[in-house]
N, C-alpha and C positions, 0 to 999 in steps of 0.2 A: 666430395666422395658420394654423400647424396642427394639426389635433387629434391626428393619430395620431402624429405623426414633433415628438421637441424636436432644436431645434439643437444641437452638440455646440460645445466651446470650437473654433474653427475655422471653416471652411466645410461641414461636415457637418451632417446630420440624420439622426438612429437612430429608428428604428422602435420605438414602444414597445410594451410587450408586451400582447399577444391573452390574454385568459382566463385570465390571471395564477393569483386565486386560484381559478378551477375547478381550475388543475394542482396548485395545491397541496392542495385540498382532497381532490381525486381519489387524489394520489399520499401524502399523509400517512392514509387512508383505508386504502388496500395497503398502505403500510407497518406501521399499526398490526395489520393482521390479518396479516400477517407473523412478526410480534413475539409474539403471540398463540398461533398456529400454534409457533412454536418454543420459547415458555414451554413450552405442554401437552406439546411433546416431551419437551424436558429433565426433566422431571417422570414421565412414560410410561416403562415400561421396556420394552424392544426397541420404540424408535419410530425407527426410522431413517430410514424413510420420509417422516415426519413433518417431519424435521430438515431433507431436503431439499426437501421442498415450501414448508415458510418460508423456506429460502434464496432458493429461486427466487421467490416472491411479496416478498421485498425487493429482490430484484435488479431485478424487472417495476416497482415501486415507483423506485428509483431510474434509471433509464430514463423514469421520465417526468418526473419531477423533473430527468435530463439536456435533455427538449427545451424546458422552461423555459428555455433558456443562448443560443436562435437568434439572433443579433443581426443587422438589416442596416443597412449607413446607406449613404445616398446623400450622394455631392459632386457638387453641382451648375456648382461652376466646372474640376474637375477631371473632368466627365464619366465617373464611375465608382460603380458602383456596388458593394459592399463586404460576402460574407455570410459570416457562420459559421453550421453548423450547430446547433453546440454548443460550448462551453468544451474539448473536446476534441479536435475539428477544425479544421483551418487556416485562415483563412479565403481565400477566394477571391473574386479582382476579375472585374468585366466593364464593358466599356465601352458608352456608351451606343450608338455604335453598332452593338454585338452584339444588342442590344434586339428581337425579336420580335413581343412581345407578352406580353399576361395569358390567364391561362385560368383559369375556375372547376370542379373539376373535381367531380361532386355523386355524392357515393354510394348504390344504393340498392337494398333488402332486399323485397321481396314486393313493389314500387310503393311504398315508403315511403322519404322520403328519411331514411339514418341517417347523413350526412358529407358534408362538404364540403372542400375545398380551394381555396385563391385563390393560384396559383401565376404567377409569369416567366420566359417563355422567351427562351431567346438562342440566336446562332450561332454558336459559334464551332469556326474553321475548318471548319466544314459539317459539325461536331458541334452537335447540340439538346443544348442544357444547359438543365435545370427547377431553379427556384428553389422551394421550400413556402414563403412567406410566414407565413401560417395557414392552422390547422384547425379546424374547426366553429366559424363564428363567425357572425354574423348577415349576410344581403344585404345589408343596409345598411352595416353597418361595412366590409364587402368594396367596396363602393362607391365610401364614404369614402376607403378605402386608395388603391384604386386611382386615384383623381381625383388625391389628393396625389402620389401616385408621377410619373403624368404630369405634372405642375404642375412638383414640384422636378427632371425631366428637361426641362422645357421642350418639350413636344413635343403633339402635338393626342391626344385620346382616343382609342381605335381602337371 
């Protein structure tokens, strides 16, 4: 019934994940040249430098490997919607009728599109609260998503 979102034991539906192994491929990529970077130090004498800059390119490495962890699910009989960032952040509810809207937000470099975003906005108490759904993923799948999203809220497309 849906392609993006499975049901969950429950009344829930989770959102499966966007561009899965591009993040792992991306972020096992930095990590390996991390590891790399910190061999040739260990081996280098006065590379200190060295030591820290593979620090930091596993740490940029694991950071992306954290936004692999975003979960959201929608309950549809409980009108609520359900996000985490990340396995490290709490998650937070919003009810559907805090609901907004979608926004696709496109980024872009000399006239060249280099990013995207398909986010949700809400109200609450007359704070704008943004949801990131996904990043750089196809128009179409952003589509897709977004029809589902409307569909398991129950509400017309905007």
């Amino acid at each position: 019934m849906y392609t993006k979102f499975e049901q969950t034991p429950g009344d829930g539906y989770v959102m499966k994940k966007q561009g899965l192994i591009s993040i792992f491929v991306l972020g096992g990529l930095i990590g390996v040249l991390g590891i790399y970077v910190l061999a040739i130090s260990l081996n280098a004498p006065s590379s200190g430098n060295l030591v820290l800059i593979g620090l930091l390119i596993l740490l940029f490495a694991a950071f992306i490997f954290l936004g692999a962890t975003r979960k959201l699910i929608i309950y549809p009989s409980r009108k609520i919607i359900s996000y985490s960032k990340n396995f490290l952040s709490g998650t937070k509810e919003f009810s559907f009728d805090e609901f907004q809207g979608s926004l696709v937000a496109v980024t872009k470099n000399i006239g060249i599109t280099v990013g995207n975003s398909l986010i949700l906005e809400f109200n609450r108490n007359g704070k704008y609260k943004k949801i990131e759904l996904a990043r750089n993923i196809s128009a179409k799948n952003q589509r897709i998503i977004l029809e589902e999203i409307y569909q398991l809220m129950g509400i017309e497309q905007q």
